[in-house]
C-alpha positions in Angstrom: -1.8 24.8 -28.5 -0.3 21.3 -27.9 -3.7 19.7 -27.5 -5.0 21.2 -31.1 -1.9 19.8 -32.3 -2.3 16.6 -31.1 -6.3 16.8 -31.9 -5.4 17.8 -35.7 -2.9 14.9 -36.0 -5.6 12.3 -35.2 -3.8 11.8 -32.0 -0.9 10.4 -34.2 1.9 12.4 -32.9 1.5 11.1 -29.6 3.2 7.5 -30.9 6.1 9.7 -32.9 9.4 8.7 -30.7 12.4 11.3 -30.9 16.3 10.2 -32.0 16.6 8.9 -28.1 13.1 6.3 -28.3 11.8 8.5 -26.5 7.9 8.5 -26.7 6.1 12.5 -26.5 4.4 11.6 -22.9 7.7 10.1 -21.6 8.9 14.1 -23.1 6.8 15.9 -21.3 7.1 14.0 -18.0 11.0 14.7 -17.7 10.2 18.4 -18.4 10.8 19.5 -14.8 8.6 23.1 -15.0 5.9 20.5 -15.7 6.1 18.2 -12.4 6.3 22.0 -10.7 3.6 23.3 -12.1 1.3 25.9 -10.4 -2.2 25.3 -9.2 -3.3 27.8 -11.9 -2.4 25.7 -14.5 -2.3 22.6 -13.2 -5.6 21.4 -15.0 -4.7 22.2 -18.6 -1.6 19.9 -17.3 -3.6 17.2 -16.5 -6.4 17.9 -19.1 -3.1 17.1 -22.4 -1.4 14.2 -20.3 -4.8 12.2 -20.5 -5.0 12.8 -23.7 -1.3 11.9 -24.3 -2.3 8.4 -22.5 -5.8 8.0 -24.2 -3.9 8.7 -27.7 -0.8 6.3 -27.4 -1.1 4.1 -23.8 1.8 1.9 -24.5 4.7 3.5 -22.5 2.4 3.3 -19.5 3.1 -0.8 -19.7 6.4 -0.6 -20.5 9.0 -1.3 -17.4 8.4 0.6 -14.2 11.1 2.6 -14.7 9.6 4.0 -17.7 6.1 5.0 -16.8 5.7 8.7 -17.0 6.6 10.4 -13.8 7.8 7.2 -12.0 11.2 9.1 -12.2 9.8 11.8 -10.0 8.6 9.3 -7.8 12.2 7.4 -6.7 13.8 11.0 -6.5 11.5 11.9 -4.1 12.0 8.5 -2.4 15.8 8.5 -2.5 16.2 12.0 -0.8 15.4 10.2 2.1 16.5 6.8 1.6 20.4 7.2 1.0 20.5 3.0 0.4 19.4 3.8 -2.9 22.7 5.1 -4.3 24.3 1.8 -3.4 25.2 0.4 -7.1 25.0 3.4 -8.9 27.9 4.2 -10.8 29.5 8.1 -10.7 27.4 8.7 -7.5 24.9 11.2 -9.5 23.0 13.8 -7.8 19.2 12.3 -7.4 17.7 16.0 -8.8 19.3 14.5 -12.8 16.5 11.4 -12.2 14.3 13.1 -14.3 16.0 14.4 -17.3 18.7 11.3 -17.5 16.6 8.2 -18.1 20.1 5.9 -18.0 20.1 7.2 -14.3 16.4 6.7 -13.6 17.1 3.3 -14.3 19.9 2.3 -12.3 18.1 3.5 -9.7 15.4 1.7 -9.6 17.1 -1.5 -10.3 20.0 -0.9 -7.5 17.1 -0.2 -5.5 15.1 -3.5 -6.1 18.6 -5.1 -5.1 18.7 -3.0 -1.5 15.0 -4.3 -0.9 16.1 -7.7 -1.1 18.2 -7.0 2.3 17.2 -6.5 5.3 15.3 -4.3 5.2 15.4 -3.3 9.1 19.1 -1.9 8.6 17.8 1.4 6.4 16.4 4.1 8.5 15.1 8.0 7.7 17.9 10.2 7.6 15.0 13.5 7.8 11.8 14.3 8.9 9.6 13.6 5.3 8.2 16.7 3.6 6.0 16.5 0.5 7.4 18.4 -2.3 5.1 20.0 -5.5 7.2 17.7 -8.2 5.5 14.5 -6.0 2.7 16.1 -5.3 1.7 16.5 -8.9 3.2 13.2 -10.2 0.5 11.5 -7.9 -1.9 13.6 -8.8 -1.3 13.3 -12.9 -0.8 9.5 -12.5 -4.1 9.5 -10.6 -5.9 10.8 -13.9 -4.9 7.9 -15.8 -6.1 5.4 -13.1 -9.4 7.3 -13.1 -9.5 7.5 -17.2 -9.3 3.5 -17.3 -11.4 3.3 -14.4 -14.1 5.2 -16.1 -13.6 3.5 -19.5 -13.9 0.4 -17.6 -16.9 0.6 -15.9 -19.0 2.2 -19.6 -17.4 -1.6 -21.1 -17.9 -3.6 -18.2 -21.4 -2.4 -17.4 -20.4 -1.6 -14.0 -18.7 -5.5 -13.0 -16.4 -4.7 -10.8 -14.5 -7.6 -10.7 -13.6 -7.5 -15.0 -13.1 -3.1 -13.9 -10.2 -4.2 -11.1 -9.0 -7.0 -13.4 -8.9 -5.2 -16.4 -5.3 -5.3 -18.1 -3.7 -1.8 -18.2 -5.0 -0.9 -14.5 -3.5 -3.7 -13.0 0.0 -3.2 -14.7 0.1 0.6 -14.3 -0.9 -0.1 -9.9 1.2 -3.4 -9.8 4.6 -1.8 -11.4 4.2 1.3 -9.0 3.1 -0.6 -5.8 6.3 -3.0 -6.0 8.6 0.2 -5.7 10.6 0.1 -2.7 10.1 2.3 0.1 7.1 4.0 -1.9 4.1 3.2 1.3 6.8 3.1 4.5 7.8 6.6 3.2 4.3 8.4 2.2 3.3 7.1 6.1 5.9 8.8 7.8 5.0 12.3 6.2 5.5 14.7 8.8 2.5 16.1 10.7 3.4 19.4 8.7 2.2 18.3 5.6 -0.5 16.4 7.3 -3.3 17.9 4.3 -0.9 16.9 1.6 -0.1 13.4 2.9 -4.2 12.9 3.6 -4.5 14.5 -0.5 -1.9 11.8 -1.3 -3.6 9.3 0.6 -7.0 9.9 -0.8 -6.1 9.9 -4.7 -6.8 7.2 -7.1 -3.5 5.8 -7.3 -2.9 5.2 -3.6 -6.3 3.7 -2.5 -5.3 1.2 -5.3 -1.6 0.6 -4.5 -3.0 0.4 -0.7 -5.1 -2.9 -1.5 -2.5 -4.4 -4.0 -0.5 -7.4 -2.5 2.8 -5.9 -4.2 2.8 -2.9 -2.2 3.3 -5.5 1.5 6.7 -6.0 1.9 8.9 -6.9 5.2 8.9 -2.4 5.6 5.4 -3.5 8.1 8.1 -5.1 10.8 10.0 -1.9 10.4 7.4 0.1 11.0 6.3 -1.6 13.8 9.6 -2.3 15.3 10.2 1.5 14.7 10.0 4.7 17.1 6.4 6.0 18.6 5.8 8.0 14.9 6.3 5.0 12.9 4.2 2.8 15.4 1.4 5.3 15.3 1.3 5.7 11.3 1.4 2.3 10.7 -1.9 1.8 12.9 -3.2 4.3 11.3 -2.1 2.5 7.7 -3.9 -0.5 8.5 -7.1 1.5 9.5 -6.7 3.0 6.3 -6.8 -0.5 4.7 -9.1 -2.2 6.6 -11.8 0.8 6.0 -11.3 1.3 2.1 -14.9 0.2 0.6 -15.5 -0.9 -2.9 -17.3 2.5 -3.7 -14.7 4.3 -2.5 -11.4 2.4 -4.4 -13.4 2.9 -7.3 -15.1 6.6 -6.6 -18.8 5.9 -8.0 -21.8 5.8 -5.2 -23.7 3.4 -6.3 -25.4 -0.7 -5.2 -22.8 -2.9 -6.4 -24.2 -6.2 -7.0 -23.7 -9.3 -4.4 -21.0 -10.8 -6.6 -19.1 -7.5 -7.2 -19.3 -6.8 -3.4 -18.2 -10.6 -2.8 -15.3 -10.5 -5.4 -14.2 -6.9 -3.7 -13.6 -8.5 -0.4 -12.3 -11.5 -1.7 -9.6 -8.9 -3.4 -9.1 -7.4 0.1 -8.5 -10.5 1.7 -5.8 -11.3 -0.5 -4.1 -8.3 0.8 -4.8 -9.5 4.5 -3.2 -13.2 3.7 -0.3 -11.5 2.5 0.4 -9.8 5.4 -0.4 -12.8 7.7 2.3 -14.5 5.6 5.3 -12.3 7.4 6.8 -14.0 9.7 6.5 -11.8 13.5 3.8 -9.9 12.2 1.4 -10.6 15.6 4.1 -11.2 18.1 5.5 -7.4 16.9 2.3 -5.8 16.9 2.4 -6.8 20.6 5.2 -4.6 21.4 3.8 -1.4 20.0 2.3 -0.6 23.3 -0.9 -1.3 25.2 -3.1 1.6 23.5 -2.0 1.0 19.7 -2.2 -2.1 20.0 -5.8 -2.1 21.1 -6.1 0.5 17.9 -4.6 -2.2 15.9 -6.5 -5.1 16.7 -10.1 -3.4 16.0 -8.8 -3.1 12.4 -9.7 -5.8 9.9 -6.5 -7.0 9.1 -5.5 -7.9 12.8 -8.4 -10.0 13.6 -8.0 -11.5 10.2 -4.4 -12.9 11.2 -5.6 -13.7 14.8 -8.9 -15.9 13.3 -6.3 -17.3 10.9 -4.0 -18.3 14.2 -7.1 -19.3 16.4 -8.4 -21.7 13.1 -4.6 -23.9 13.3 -4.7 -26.7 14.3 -2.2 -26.4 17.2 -4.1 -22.9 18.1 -7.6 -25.1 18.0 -5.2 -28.6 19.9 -4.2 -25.9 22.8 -7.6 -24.4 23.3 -9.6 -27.7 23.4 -6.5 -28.9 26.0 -7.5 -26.0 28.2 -11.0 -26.4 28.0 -10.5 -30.6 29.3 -8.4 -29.1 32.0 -10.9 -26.2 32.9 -13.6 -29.1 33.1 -11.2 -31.3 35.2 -10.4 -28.6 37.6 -14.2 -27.7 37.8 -15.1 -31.4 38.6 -12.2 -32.0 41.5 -13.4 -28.6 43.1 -17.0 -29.8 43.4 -16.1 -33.2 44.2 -13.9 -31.8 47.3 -16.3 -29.3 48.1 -18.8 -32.1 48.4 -16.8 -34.2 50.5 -15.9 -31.7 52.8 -19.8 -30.5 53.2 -20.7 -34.0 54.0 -22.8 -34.9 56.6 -21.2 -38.4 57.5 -18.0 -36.8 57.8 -17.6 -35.0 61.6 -13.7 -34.6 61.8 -12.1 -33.5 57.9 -9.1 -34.2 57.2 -6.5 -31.6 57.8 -5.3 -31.5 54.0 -9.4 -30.3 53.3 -9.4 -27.7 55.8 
């Protein structure tokens, strides 16, 4: 019925705000029998949010705070992050987030100001579940990174550099990578939920946030600095990373062409700098123990940061040193080995025997 509505209208009522500003999407988002929905109706969900987005895009690029179903999002984050109440006024339960938007964001901002700390001092109160409210708010935000991806690729003829680049999919990824917490805590699911987190994992949303440089943060030195769990998901994080291909970020089979396929890992290798630019980043992957770190440095990222370290010119100063004193220790052996063999020589000295 809502979808004839809003079909009838000429998609205009999706751009009609209510007394508070608020837009009909940002509505049916904070309704919380939506986010809870049940697999039997989950598609006619998803089927009137798209058209919600494709009717009136624009509170999709307003602040982060304000994106549909962010809300869900940091609720789910701050059950298990109890930093993020620092700053928030009246100490309000987390379960309001999505029906007070005032709360939603003081949230986020008092939680941008606890990221700016160290970061090492927050730990997991709780063993992370996956609840149906986030479940769903991935899944629905998913749609609209597939609906511009699609649209995309008919305009752009299949480019995907001007697909990745394009306007509303890099502020819809960017804003939702650069929440805090949002990747340390989807990798430390618990092994319970192990099909949900690997659903989560595999949807739209994530395989972009994973290759945008907003999402790497100083969380990777907590999580390698962390207890055997965390050690082992963040190995298997930068697997994740270093095996996501071009067809599958942007879910067509297809031959990209040379310059798509040369722009995609120039994309990916920003992510890889960014990561080589935190400080400890190889000197604490050494202390996750012998076996993950021999997972860890057959992933891409790893021998990235150790070619980068090998190409310095200290790195290149130290190995060239060794080499001059492999060559001089090479030449004294022979040298002494010679002497000693010589036939004019009857009675060595005792230092050469």
């Amino acid at each position: 019925l809502l979808r004839q509505m809003l079909r009838e209208s000429d998609n205009k009522l999706a751009s009609v705000p209510d007394d508070e500003g608020n837009f009909p999407v940002q509505i049916f988002a904070s309704n919380p029998s939506v986010a809870s929905i049940a697999v039997e109706g989950y598609q006619e969900v998803e089927d009137f949010f798209s058209d919600l987005h494709s009717s009136f895009p624009s509170p999709f690029h307003g602040e982060v705070h304000e994106i549909p179903f962010v809300a869900v999002i940091l609720e789910w984050i701050g059950e298990y992050h109890q930093q993020f109440m620092d700053g928030i006024e009246n100490r309000e339960m987390l379960s309001a987030i999505d029906a007070a938007k005032e709360t939603t964001t003081r949230l986020y901002h008092a939680s941008s100001q606890s990221a700016e700390k160290d970061i090492r001092s927050f730990s997991l109160s709780q063993r992370v579940v996956v609840t149906s409210k986030f479940m769903n708010a991935i899944k629905l935000l998913s749609r609209i990174v597939e609906d511009i991806v699609r649209s995309a690729l008919d305009e752009y003829y299949g480019d995907a550099e001007k697909v990745l680049n394009t306007k509303p999919l890099d502020e819809i990824v960017g804003k939702i990578a650069s929440v805090p917490y949002l990747l340390r805590t989807i990798i430390v699911i618990d092994d319970d939920f192990r099909d949900e987190k690997n659903e989560i994992i595999d949807s739209s949303l994530l395989k972009h946030i994973l290759l945008s440089t907003r999402s790497v943060g100083q969380w990777v030195i907590t999580m390698m600095c962390g207890n055997s769990f965390a050690r082992k998901n963040f190995v298997a994080y930068l697997k994740l990373v270093s095996s996501i291909s071009l067809e599958r970020l942007l879910g067509v089979e297809k031959r990209w062409s040379a310059s798509s396929q040369k722009w995609f890992c120039s994309h990916r290798t920003a992510l890889f700098e960014k990561m080589s630019s935190i400080k400890m980043f190889l000197s604490c992957a050494t202390r996750m123990g012998d076996d993950l770190l021999l997972e860890a440095a057959s992933t891409e990222v790893v021998v990235y940061q150790i070619d980068k370290v090998l190409g310095e010119p200290l790195a290149i100063g130290m190995i060239l040193n060794d080499a001059i004193l492999h060559f001089i220790l090479m030449i004294s052996y022979r040298a002494v080995l010679k002497t000693v063999n010589s036939p004019f020589i009857t009675d060595p000295p005792a230092e050469y025997q």
